[in-house]
Backbone as a chain_set.jsonl record, in Angstrom:
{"seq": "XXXXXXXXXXXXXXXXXXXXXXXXXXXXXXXXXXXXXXXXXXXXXXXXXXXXXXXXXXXXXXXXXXXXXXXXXXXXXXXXXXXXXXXXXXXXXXXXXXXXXXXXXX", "coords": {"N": [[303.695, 101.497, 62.181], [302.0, 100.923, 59.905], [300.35, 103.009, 59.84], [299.332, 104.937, 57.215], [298.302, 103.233, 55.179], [296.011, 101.113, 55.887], [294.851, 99.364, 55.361], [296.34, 97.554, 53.683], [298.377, 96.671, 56.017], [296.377, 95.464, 57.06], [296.116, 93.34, 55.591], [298.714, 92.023, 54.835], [298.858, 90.896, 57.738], [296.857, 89.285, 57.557], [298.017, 87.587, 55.481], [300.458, 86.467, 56.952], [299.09, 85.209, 58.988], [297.642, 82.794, 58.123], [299.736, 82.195, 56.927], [301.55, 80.836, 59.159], [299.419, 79.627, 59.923], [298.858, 77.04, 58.358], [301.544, 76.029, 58.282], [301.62, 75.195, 60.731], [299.943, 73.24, 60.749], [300.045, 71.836, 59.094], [302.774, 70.66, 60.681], [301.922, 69.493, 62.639], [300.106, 67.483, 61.786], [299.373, 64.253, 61.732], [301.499, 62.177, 60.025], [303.991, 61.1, 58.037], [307.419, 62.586, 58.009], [308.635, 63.142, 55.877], [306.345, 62.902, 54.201], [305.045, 64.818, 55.545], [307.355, 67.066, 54.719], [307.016, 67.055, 51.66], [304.915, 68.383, 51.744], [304.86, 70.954, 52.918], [306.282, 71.815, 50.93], [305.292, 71.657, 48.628], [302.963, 73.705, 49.733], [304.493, 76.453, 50.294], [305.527, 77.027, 47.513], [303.519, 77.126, 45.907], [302.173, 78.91, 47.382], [304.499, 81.253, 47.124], [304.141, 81.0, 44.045], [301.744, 82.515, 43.656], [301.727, 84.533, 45.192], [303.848, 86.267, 44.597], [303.735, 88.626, 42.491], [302.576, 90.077, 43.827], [304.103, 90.762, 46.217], [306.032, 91.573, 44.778], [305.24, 94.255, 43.756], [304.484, 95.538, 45.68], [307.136, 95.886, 46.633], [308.206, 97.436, 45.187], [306.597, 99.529, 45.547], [307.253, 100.45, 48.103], [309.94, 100.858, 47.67], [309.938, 103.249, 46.078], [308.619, 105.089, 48.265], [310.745, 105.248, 50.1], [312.348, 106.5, 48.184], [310.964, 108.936, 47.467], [311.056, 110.234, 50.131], [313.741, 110.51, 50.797], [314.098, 112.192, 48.649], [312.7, 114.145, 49.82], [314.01, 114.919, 52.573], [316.658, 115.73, 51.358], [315.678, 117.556, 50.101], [314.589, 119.851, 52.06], [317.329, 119.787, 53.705], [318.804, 121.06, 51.6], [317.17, 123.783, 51.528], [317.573, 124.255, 54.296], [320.35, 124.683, 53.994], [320.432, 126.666, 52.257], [318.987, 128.741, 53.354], [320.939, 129.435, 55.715], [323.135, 130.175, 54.553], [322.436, 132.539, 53.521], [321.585, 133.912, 55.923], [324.204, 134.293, 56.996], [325.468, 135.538, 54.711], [323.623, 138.473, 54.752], [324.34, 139.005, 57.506], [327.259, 139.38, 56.656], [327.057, 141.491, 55.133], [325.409, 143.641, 56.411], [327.858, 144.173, 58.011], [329.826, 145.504, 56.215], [328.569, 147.559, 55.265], [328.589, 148.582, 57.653], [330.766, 149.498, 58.432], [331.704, 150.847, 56.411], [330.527, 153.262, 56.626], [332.346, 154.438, 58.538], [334.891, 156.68, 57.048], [338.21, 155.422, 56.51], [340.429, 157.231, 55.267], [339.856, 159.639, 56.553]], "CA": [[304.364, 101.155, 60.949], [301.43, 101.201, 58.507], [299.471, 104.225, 59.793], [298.493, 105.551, 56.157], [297.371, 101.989, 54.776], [295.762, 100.154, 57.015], [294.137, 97.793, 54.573], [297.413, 96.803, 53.39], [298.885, 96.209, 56.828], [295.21, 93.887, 57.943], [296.443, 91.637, 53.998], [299.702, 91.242, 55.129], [298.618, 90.562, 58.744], [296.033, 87.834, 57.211], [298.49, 86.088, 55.225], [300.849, 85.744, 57.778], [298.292, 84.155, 59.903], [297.666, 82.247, 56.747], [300.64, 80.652, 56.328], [301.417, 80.625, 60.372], [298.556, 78.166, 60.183], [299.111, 76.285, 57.365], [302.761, 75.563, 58.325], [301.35, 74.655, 61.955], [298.921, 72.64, 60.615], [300.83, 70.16, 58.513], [303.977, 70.223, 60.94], [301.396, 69.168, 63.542], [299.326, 66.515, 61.231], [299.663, 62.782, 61.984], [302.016, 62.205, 59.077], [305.312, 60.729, 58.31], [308.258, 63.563, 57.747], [308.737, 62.898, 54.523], [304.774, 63.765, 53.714], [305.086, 66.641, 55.857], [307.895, 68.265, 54.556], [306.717, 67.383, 50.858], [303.593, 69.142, 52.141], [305.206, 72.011, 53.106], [306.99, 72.528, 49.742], [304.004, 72.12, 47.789], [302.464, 74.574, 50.05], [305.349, 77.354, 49.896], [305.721, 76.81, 45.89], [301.862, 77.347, 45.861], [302.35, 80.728, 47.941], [305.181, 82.088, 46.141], [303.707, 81.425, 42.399], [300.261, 83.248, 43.64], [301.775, 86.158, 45.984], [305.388, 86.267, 43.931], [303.407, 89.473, 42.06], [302.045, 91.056, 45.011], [305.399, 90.745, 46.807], [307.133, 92.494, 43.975], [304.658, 95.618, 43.467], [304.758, 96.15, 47.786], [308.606, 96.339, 46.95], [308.115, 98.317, 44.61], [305.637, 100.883, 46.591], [308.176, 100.091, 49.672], [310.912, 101.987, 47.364], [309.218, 104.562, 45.273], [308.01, 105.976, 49.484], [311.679, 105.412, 50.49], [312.718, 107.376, 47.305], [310.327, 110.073, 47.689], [311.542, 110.71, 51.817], [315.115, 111.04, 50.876], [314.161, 113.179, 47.96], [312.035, 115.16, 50.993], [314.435, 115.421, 53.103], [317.59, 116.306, 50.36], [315.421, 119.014, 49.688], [314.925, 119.959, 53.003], [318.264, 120.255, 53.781], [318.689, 122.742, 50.559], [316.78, 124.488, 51.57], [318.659, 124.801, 55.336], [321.422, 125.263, 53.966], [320.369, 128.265, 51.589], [318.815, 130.033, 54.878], [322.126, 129.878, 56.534], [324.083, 130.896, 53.69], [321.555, 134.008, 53.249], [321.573, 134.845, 57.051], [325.379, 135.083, 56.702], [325.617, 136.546, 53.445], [323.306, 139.576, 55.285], [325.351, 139.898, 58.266], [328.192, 139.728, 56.215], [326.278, 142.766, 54.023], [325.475, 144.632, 57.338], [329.235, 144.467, 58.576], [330.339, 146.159, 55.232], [328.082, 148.661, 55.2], [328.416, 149.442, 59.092], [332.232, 150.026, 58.581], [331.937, 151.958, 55.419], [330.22, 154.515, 57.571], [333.858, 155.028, 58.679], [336.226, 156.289, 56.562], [339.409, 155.476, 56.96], [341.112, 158.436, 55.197], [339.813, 161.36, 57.679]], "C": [[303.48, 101.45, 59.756], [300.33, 101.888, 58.992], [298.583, 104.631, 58.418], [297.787, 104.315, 55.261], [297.138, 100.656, 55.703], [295.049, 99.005, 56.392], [295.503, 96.988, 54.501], [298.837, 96.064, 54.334], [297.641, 94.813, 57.597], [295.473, 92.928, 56.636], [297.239, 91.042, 54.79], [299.27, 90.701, 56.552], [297.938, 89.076, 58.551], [296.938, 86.588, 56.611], [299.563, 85.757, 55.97], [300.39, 84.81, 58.648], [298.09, 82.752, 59.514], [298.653, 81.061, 56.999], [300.884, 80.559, 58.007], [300.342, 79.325, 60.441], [298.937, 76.818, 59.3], [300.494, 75.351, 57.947], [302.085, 74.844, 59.477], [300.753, 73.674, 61.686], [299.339, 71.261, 59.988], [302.06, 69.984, 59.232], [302.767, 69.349, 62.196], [300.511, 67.832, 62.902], [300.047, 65.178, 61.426], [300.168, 61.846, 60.801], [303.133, 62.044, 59.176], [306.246, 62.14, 57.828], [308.003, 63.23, 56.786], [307.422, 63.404, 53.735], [304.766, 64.943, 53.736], [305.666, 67.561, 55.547], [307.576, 68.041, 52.721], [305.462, 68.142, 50.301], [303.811, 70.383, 52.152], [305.746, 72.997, 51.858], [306.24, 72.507, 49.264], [303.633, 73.609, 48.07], [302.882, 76.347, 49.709], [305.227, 77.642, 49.076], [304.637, 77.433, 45.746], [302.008, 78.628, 45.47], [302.575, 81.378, 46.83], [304.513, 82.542, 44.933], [302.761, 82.681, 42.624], [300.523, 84.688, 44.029], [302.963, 86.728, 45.152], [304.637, 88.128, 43.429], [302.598, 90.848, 42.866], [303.431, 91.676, 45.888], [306.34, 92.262, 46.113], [305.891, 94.075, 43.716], [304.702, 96.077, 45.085], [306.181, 96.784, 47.394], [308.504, 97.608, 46.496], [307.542, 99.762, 45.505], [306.365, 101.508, 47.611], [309.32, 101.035, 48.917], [310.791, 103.094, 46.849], [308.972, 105.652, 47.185], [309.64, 106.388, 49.731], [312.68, 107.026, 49.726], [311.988, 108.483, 47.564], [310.274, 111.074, 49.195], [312.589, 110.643, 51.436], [314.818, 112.129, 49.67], [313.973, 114.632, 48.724], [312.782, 115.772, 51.952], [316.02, 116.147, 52.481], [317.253, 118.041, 49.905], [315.286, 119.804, 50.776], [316.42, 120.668, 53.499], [319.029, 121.27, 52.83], [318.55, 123.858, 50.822], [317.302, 125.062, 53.154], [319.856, 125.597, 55.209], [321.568, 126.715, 53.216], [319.951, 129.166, 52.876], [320.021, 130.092, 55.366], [323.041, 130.376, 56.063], [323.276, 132.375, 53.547], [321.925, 134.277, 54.321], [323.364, 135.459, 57.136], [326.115, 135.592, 55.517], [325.058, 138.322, 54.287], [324.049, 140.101, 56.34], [326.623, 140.104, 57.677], [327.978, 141.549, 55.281], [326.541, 143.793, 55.469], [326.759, 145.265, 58.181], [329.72, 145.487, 57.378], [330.009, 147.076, 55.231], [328.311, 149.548, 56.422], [329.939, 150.023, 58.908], [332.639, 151.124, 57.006], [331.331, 153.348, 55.837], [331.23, 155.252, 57.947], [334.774, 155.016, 57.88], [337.332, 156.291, 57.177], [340.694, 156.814, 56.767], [341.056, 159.665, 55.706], [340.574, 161.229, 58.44]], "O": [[303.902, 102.049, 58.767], [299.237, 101.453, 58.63], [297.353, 104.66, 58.46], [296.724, 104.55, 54.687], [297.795, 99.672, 56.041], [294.759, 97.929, 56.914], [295.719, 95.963, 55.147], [299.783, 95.383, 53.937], [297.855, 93.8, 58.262], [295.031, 91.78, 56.676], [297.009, 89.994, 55.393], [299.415, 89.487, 56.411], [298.271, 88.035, 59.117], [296.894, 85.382, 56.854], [299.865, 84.578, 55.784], [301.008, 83.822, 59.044], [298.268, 81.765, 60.227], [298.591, 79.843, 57.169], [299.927, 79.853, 58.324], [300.572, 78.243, 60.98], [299.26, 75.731, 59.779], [300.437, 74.123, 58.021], [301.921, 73.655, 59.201], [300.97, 72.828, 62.553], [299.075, 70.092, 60.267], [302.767, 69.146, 58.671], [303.265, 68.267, 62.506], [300.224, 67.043, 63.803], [301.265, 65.094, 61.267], [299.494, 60.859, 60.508], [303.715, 62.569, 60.125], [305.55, 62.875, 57.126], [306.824, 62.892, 56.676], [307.478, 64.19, 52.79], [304.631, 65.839, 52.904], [305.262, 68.711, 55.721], [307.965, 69.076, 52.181], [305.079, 68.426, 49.167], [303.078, 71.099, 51.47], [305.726, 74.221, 51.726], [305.918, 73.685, 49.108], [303.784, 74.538, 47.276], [302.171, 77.209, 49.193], [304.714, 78.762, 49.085], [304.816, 78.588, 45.361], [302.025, 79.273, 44.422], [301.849, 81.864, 45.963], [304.267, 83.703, 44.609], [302.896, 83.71, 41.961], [299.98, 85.701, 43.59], [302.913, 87.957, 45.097], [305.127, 88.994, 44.155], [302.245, 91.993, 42.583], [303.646, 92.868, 46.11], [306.902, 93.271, 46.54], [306.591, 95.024, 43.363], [305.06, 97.221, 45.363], [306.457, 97.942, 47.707], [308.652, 98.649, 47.135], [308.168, 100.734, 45.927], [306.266, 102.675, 47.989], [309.654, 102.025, 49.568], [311.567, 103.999, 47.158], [309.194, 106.863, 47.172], [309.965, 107.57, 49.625], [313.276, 107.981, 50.222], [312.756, 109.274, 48.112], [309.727, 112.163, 49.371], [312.928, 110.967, 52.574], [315.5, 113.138, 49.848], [314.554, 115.704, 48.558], [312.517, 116.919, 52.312], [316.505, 117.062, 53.146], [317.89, 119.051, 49.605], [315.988, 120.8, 50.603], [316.571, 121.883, 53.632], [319.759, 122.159, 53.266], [319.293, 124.813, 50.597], [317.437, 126.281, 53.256], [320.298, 126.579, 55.806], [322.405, 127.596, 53.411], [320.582, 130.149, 53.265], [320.272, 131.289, 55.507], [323.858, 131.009, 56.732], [324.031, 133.344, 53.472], [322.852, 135.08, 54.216], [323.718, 136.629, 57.282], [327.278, 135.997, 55.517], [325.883, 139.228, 54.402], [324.432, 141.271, 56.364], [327.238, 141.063, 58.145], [328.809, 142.417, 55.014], [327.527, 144.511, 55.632], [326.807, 146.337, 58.784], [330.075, 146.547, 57.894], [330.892, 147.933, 55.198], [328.281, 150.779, 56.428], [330.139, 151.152, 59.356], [333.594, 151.861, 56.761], [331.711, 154.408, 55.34], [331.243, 156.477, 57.822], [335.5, 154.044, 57.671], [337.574, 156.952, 58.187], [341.506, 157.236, 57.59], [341.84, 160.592, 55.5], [340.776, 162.115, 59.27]]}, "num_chains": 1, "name": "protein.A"}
């Protein structure tokens, strides 16, 4: 999946672990519900505010690649389709010419 940035697949890897712990850590703490899950929202809230700007420039990066592989392959296919229109444009050329060899009025 993240072959060409491998830093940015060992971040995200960390803060999943991250919060993976975190969450584990206060659902598992010797604490009434009510603590724990106002623990949890703190925690989340936290996240979000801090990563909220990281989140949104990944997207970002995440669509600008997307955009730039359909542009790749749009062109791509252009460019298929002009070779196949050329190869039968030429045999269409070489049929014309092979039968104008023969006239018809002798």
């Amino acid at each position: 999946m993240c072959k060409e940035n491998d830093s940015l697949c060992f971040g995200i890897g960390i803060m999943v672990g991250v919060i993976g712990g975190v969450v584990a850590g206060v659902l598992l703490a010797p604490k009434k519900g009510e603590d724990s899950c106002k623990d949890v929202k703190c925690v989340i809230e936290n996240l979000v505010e801090t990563q909220a700007p990281k989140v949104r420039e990944a997207k970002k990066q995440a669509l600008e690649a997307i955009d730039l592989v359909k542009y790749r392959i749009e062109n791509q296919i252009k460019k298929f389709k002009n070779a196949a229109k050329s190869d039968r444009l030429e045999k269409a050329k070489q049929l014309e010419d092979a039968n104008s060899d023969y006239d018809i009025n002798q």
